[in-house]
ZALO-917855 format. One record per residue (C-alpha): residue in three letters; x, y, z. Coordinates in Angstrom, 2 decimals. Example, Ala and Ser with C-alpha at 12.3 -4.5 7.8 and 13.67 -1.06 7.14 Angstrom:
2
type; xx; yy; zz
ALA; 12.30; -4.50; 7.80
SER; 13.67; -1.06; 7.14
END
This chain:
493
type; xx; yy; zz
UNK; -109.05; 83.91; -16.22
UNK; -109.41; 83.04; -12.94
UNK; -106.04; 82.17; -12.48
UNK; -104.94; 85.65; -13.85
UNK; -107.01; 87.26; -11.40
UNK; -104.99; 85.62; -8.48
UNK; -101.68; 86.45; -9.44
UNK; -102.69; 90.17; -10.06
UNK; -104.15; 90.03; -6.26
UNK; -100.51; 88.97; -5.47
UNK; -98.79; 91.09; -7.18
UNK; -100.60; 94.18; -5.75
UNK; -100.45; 92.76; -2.32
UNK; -96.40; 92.54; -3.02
UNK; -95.97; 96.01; -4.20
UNK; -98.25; 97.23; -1.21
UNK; -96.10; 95.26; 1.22
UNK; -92.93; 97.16; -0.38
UNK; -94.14; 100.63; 0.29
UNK; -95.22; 99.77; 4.01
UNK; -92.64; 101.05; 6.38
UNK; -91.11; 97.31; 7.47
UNK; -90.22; 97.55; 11.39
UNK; -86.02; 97.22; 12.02
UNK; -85.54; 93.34; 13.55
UNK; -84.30; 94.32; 17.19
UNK; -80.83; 93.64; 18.23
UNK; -80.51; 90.49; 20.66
UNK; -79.89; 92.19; 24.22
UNK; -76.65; 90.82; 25.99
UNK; -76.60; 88.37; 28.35
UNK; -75.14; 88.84; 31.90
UNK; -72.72; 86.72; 34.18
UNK; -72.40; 88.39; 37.20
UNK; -69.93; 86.79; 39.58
UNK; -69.92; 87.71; 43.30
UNK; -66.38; 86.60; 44.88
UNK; -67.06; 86.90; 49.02
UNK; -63.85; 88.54; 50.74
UNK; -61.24; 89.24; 47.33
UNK; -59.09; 91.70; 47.65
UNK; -57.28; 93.32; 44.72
UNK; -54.40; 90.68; 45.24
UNK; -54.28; 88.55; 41.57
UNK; -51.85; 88.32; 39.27
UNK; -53.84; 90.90; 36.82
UNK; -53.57; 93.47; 39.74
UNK; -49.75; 93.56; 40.42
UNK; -49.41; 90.57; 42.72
UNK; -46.64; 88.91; 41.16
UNK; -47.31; 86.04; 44.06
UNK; -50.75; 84.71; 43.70
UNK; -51.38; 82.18; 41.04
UNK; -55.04; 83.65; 39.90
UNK; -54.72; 82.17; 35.71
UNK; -58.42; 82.21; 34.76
UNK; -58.93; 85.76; 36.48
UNK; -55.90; 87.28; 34.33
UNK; -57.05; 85.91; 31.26
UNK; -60.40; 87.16; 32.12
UNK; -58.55; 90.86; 32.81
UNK; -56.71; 90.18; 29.20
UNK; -60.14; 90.72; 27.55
UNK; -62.18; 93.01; 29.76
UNK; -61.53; 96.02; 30.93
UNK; -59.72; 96.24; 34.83
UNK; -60.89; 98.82; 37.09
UNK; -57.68; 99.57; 39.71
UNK; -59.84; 102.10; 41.75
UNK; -63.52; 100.49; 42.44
UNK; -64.60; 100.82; 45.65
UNK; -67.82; 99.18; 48.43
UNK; -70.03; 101.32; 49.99
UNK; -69.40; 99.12; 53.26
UNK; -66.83; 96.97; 54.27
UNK; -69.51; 94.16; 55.42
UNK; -70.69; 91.07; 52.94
UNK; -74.73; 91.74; 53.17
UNK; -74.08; 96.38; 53.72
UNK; -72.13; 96.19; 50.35
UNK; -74.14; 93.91; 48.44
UNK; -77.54; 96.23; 49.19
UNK; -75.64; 99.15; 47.60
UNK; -74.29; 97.22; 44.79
UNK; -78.14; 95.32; 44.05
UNK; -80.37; 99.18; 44.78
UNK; -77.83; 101.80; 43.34
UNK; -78.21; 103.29; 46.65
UNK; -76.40; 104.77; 49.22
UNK; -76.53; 103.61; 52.78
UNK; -79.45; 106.59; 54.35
UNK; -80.67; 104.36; 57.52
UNK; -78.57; 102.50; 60.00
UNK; -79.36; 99.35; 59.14
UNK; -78.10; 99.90; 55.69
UNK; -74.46; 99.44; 57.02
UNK; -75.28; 95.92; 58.50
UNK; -75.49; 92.65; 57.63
UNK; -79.44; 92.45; 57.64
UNK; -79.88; 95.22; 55.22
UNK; -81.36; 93.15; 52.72
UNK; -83.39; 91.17; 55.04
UNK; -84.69; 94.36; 56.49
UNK; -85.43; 96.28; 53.50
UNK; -86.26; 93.89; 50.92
UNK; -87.56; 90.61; 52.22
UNK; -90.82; 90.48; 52.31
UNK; -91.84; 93.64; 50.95
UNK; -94.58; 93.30; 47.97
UNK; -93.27; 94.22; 44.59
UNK; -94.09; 98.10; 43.55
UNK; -93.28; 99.95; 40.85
UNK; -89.87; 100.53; 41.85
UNK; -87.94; 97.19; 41.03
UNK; -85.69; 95.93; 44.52
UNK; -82.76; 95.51; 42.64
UNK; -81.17; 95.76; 39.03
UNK; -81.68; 92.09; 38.68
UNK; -85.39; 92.73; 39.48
UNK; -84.99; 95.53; 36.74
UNK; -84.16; 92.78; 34.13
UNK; -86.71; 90.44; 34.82
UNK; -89.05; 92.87; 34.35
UNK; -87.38; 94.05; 30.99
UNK; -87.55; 90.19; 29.50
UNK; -84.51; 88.31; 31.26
UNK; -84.79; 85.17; 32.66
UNK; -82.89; 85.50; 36.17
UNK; -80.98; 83.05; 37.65
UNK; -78.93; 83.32; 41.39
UNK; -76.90; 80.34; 42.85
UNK; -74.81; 81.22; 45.99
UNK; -73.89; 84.01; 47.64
UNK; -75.85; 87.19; 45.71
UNK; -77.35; 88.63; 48.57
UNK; -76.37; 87.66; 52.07
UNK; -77.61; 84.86; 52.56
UNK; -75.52; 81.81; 50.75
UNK; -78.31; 80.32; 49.14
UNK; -80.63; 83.16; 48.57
UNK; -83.02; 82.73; 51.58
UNK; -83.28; 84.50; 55.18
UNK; -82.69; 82.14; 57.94
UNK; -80.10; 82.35; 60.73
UNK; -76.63; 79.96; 60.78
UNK; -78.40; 77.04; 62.78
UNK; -81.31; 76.95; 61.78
UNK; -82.77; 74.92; 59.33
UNK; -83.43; 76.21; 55.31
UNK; -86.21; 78.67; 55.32
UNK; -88.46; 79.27; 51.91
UNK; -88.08; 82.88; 52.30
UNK; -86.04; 84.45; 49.86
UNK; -83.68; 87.76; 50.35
UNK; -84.90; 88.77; 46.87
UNK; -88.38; 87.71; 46.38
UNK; -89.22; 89.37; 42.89
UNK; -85.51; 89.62; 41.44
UNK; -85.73; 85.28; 40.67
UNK; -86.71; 83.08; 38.35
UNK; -84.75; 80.55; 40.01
UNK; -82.68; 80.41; 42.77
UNK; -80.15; 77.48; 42.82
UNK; -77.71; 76.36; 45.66
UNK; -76.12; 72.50; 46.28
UNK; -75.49; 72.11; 49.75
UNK; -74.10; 68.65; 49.60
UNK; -73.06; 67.28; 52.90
UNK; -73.39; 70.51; 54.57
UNK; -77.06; 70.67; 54.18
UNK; -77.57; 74.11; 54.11
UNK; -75.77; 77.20; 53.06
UNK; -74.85; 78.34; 56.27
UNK; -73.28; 75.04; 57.34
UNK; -72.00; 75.11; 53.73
UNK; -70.39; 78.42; 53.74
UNK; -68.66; 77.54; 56.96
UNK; -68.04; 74.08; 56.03
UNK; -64.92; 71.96; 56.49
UNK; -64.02; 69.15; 53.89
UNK; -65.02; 66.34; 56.48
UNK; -68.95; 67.34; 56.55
UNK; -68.39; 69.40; 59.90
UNK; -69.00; 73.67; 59.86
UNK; -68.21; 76.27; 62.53
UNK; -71.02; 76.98; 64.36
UNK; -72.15; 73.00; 64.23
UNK; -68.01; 72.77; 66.25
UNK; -69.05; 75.78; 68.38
UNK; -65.98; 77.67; 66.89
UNK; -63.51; 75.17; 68.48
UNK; -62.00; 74.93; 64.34
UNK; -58.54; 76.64; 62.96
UNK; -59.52; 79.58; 60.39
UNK; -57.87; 77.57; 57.61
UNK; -57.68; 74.12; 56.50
UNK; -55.81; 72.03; 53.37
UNK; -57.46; 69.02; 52.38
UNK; -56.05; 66.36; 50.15
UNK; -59.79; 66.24; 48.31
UNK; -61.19; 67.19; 45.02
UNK; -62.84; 70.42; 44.19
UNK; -66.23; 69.38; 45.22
UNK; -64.78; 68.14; 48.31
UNK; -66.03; 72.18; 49.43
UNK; -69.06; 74.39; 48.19
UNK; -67.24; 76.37; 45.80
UNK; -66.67; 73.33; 43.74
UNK; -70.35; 72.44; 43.77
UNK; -71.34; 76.00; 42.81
UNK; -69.09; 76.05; 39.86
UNK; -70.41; 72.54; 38.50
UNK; -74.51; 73.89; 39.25
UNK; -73.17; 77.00; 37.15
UNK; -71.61; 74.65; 34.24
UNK; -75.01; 72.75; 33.96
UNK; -77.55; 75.77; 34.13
UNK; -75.39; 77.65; 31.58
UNK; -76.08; 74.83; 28.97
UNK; -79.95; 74.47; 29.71
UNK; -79.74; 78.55; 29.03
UNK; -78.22; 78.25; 26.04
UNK; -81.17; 76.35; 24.82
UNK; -83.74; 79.45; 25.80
UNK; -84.72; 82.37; 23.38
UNK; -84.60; 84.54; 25.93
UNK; -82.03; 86.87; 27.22
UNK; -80.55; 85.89; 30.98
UNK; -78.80; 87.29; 33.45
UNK; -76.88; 84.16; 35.84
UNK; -75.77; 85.51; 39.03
UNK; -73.25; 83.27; 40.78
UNK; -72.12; 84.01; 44.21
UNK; -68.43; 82.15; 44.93
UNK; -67.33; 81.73; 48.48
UNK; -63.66; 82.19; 48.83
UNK; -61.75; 83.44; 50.48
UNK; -64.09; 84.35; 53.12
UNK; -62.79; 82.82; 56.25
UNK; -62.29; 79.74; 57.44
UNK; -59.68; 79.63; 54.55
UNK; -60.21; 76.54; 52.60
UNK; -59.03; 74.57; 50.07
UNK; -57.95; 71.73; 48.37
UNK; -54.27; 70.68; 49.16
UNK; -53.46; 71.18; 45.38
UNK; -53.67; 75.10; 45.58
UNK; -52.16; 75.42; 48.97
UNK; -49.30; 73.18; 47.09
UNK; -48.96; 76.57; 44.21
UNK; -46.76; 78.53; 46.79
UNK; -43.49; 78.75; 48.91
UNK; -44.76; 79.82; 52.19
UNK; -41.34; 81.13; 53.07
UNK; -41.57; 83.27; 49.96
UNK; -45.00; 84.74; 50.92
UNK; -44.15; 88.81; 51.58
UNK; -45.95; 90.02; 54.78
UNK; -47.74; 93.66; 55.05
UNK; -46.15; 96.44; 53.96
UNK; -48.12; 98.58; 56.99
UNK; -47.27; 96.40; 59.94
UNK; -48.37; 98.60; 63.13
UNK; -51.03; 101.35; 63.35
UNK; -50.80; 104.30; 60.92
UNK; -49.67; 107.76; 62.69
UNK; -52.16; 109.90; 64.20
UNK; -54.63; 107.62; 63.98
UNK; -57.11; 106.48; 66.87
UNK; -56.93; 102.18; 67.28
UNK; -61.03; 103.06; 67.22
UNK; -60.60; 103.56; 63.74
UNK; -59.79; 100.13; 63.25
UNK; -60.76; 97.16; 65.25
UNK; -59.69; 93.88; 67.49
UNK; -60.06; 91.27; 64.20
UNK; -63.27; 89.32; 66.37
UNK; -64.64; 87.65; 63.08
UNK; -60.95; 86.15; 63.14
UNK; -60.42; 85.25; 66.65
UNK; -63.79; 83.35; 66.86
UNK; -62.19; 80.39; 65.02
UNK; -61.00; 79.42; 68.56
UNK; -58.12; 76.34; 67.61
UNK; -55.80; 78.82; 65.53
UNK; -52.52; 79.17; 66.00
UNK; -52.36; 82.75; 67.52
UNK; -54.80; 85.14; 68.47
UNK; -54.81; 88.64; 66.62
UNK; -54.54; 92.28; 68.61
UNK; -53.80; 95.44; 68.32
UNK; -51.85; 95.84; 70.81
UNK; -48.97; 93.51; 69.10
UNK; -49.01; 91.61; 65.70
UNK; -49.29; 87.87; 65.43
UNK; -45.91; 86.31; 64.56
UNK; -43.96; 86.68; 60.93
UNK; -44.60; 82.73; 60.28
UNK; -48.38; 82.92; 61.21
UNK; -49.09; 85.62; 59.59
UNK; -47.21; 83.84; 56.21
UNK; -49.13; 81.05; 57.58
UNK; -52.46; 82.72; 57.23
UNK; -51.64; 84.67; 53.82
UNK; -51.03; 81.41; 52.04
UNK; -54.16; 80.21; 53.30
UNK; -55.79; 83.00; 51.92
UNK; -54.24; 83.14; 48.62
UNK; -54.53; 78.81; 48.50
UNK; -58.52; 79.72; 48.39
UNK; -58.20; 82.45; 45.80
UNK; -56.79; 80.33; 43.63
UNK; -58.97; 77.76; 44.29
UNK; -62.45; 80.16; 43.35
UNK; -59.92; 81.14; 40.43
UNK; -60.58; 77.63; 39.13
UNK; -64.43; 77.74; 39.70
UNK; -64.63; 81.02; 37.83
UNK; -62.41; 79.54; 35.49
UNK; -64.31; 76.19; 34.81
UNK; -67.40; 78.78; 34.39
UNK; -65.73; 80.92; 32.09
UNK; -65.09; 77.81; 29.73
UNK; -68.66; 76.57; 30.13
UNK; -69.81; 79.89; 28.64
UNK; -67.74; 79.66; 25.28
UNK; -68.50; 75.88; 24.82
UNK; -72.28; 76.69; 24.46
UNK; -71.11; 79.76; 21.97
UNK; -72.69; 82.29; 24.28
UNK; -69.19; 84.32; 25.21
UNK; -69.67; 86.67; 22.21
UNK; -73.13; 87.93; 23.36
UNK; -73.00; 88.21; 27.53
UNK; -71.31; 90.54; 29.12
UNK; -68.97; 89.44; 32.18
UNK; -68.44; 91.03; 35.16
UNK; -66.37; 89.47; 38.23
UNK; -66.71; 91.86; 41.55
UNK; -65.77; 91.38; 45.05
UNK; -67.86; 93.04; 47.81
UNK; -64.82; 94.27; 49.56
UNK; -61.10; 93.85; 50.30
UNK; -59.70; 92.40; 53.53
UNK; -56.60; 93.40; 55.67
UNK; -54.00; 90.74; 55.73
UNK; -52.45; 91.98; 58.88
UNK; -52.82; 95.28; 58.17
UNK; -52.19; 98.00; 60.77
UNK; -52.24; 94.43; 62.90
UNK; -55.63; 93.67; 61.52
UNK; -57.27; 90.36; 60.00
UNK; -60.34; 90.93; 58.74
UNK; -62.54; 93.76; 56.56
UNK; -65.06; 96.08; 59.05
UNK; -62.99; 99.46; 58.66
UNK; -63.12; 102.81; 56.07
UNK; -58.98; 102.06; 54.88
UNK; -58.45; 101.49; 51.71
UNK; -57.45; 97.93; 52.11
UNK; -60.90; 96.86; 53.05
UNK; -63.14; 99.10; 50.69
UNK; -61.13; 98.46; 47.29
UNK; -62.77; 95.64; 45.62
UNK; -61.74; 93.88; 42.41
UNK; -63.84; 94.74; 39.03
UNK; -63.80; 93.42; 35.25
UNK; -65.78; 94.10; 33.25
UNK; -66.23; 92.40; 29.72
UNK; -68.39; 93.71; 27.24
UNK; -69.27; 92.30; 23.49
UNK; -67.63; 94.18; 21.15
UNK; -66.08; 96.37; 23.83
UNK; -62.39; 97.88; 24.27
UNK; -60.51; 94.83; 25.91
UNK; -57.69; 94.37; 28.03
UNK; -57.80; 98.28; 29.33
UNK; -56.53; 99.04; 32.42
UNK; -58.74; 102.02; 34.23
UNK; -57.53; 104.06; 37.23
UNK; -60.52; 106.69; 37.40
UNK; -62.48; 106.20; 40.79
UNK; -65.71; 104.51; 40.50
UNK; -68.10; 102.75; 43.06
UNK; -69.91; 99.73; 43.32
UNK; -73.21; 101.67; 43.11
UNK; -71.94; 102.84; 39.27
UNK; -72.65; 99.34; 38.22
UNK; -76.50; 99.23; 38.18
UNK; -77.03; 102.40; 36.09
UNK; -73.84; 100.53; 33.84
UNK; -75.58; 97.78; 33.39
UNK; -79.21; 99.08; 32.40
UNK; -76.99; 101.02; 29.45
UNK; -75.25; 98.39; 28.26
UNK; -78.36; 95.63; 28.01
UNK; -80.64; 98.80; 26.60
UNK; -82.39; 99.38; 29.17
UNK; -84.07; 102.61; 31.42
UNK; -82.32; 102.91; 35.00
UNK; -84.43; 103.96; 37.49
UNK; -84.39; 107.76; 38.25
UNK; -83.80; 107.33; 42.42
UNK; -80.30; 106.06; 41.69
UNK; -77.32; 107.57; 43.44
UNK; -74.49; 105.89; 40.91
UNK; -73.41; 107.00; 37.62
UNK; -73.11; 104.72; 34.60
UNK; -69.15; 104.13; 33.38
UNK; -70.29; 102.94; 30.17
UNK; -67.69; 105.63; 28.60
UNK; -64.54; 104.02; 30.15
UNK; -65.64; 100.57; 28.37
UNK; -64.82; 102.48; 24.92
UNK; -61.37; 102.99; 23.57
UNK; -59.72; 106.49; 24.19
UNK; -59.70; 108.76; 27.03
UNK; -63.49; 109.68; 28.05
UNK; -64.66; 113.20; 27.68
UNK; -67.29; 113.13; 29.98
UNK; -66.27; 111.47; 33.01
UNK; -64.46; 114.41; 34.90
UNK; -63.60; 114.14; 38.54
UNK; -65.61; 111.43; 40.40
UNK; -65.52; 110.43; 44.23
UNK; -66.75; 107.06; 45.92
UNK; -67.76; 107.24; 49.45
UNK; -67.56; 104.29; 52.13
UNK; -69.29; 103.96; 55.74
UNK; -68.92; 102.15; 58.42
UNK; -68.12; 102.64; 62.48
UNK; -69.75; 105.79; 62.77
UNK; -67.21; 107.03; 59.59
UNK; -68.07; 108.45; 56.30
UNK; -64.73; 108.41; 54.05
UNK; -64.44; 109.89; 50.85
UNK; -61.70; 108.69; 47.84
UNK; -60.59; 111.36; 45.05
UNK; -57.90; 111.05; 42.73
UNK; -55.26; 112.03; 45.19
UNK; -56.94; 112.10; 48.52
UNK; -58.71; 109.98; 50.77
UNK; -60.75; 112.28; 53.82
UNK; -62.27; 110.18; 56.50
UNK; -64.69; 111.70; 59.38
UNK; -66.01; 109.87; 62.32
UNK; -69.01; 110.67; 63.93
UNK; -67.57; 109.90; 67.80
UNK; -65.72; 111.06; 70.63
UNK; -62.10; 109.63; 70.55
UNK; -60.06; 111.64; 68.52
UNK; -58.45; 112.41; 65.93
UNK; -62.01; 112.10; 64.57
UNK; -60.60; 113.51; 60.64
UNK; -58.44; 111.46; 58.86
UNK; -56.45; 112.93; 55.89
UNK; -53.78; 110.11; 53.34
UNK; -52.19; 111.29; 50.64
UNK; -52.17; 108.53; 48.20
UNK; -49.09; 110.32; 45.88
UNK; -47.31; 110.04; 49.49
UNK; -48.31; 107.76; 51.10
UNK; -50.48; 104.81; 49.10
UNK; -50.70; 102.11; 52.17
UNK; -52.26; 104.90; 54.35
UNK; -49.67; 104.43; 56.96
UNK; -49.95; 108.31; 58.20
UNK; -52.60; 110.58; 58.76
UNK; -51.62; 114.43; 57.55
UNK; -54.91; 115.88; 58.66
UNK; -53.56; 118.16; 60.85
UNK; -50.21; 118.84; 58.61
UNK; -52.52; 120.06; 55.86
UNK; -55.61; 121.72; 57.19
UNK; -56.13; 123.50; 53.73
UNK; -56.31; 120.13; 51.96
UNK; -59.07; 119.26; 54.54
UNK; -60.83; 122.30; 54.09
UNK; -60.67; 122.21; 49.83
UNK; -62.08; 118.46; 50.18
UNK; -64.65; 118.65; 52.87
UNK; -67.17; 120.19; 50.34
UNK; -66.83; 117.08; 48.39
UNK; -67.15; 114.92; 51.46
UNK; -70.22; 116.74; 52.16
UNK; -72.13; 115.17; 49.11
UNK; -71.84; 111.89; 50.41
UNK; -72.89; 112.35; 53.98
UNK; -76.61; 111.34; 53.69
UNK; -77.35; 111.67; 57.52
UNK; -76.82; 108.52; 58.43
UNK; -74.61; 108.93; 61.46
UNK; -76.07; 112.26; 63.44
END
């Protein structure tokens, strides 16, 4: 009897259980790689370079979805990077310099308003991991290039670890200046050439270091029920330009094409551009850059196959990372973006270096792969690198703060042509210039007294920005200045 009793308790306990509303198991939230490349230009294979030997990055392209029109908010490492991490356009001067992070993050105790989107995850259940160059700083932490490692972090409440191996640089400074033989810049007082080959290994330089940290960490994640997001921040090709002898050894110098904008565009002020110093302080090269003449044709190929020997070289860190992440069986579930924080000019209008508003120094690279996603898409609609925070929060489920000034491009990650998108702009600053890109157009205005002070290129004309037609089409200027207007947030008066 007894015995009957129990099974009729279970059996009305079962039937209860059946008609109570049963919550839906959530959904595991993607991961996130986020890789930082310092200094990339668009130049890889996957972008139209036929040249550069870039094999990881275009099979990377092959299944994500390539954004040809992406552009910085500042043509500086640590300017750009505060956009990108806050959403934000630059309102304050020191938002267009280096320090901005220092300046407006460091330190600050956390509110209710998260510092960054990786801040934003942590807070929403991802474990956060940075190693490199994120932020400014190459390791994470605010201290200047000779001094020693400081325990003050760029982005005190967006970590739950932040990872760097120096190696025989000691710290990331001397690191991300560092020559294969142990030595950096400032520790030579800038008596070094702005390249070098080595006959070494990979890990012979940081990069190679970084990518092995990232190899290791991404198999101790694998073992965590927990959602992460791994930031890692490559160094190449930021100058002094690098690399193992093997990837100088891809290319025919000889065969290396030079600019196709080799003196200063028409109608243009040389204020709008500048005298290449972050260059010219590596005080043993070969030629010193001007504007007032070009270096030689064989330095300048010289100097492009040094760049393009380090891009291929951080193509085989990413590379080695990319394989790392579908050995642990994780590649189906994070989504992969690779971003640079702004282009460079290879000689350009006589220029080496980033530091203006042309398009050559504010187009960045951007993939974007996403589970389940369209794949191997190539997008030309304009977006910015402050798009990607409110992207991300919609893609890993999440709420995006409301004092955002991007726009999520979720939509162009689908298959078809997006409804909703409709004409967007992205606006660059920098030297006293606000610059806006549309479709067609690029308007630039400076804020000083050498003129021309408007700057009008005609992309369907003229795509290398060789000639300003600001004063040949005054009613373009006028139909556009409206939309320039929206992204001049007073930070130049």
């Amino acid at each position: 009897m007894k015995g009957i009793l129990v099974c009729s308790l279970a059996f009305g306990l079962l039937v209860t259980l059946a008609f109570i509303p049963q919550r839906e198991s959530q959904p595991q939230r993607p991961n996130v790689l986020f890789i930082c490349i310092d200094d990339l230009r668009p130049d890889l294979k996957c972008y139209g370079n036929p040249v550069v030997h870039s094999p990881n990055l275009d099979r990377l392209a092959r299944q994500s979805v390539l954004f040809t029109r992406q552009y910085v908010t500042q043509p500086t490492c640590g300017a750009s990077r505060y956009s990108l991490l806050t959403g934000r356009l630059p309102r304050n001067p020191v938002d267009i310099t280096n320090e901005a992070l220092e300046k407006q993050v460091s330190g600050k105790p956390r509110t209710d308003e998260p510092e960054t989107f990786i801040d934003q995850l942590r807070r929403n259940g991802y474990y956060t991991v940075g190693m490199g160059k994120i932020s400014h700083s190459p390791d994470g932490y605010v201290y200047g290039y000779n001094d020693p490692k400081s325990n003050q972090l760029e982005l005190p409440h967006s970590w739950d670890e932040m990872l760097f191996d120096a190696g025989k640089w000691k710290t990331g400074w001397n690191a991300f200046f560092g020559y294969a033989d142990g030595s950096n810049r400032q520790g030579q007082q800038s008596k070094v050439k702005p390249y070098e080959a080595a006959n070494v290994a990979d890990e012979e330089y940081p990069d190679g270091l970084t990518a092995n940290l990232a190899v290791a960490k991404l198999k101790e994640l694998a073992g965590r029920k927990q959602p992460f997001f791994l930031g890692i921040g490559f160094f190449k090709p930021h100058l002094p330009f690098n690399a193992p002898q093997k990837y100088w050894d891809l290319y025919d110098e000889a065969k290396i094409p030079l600019t196709p904008s080799p003196t200063i565009p028409e109608n243009v002020n040389p204020a709008s551009l500048h005298e290449s110093a972050e260059f010219n302080q590596y005080a043993l090269g070969d030629e010193q850059a001007s504007l007032e003449k070009p270096v030689s044709d064989a330095y300048a190929r010289k100097l492009r196959h040094a760049y393009y020997a380090s891009v291929s070289y951080t193509d085989a860190q990413v590379g080695k990372v990319l394989a790392a992440l579908n050995q642990v069986g994780m590649a189906e579930n994070t989504i992969v973006v690779v971003w640079s924080d702004h282009g460079w000019h290879l000689g350009d209008y006589r220029v080496w270096g980033k530091h203006t508003i042309f398009e050559q120094a504010v187009r960045s690279v951007l993939l974007v792969k996403t589970p389940g996603m369209k794949t191997g898409a190539v997008r030309n609609e304009i977006v910015s690198s402050i798009d990607l925070y409110p992207t991300l929060m919609e893609l890993c489920g999440l709420q995006a703060p409301a004092r955002l000034d991007g726009k999520s491009f979720s939509v162009l990650l689908k298959k078809g042509k997006p409804a909703d998108w409709g004409e967007h702009a992205a606006y660059s600053y920098f030297k006293r210039g606000i610059t806006v890109r549309t479709d067609r157009y690029r308007l630039t205005r400076y804020f000083r007294a050498q003129e021309p002070t408007v700057e009008l290129y005609d992309h369907q004309q003229d795509p290398n920005e060789n000639r300003n037609v600001a004063d040949a089409h005054p009613d373009v200027v006028k139909r556009l200045m409206p939309v320039w207007e929206k992204g001049n947030t007073g930070l130049f008066k």
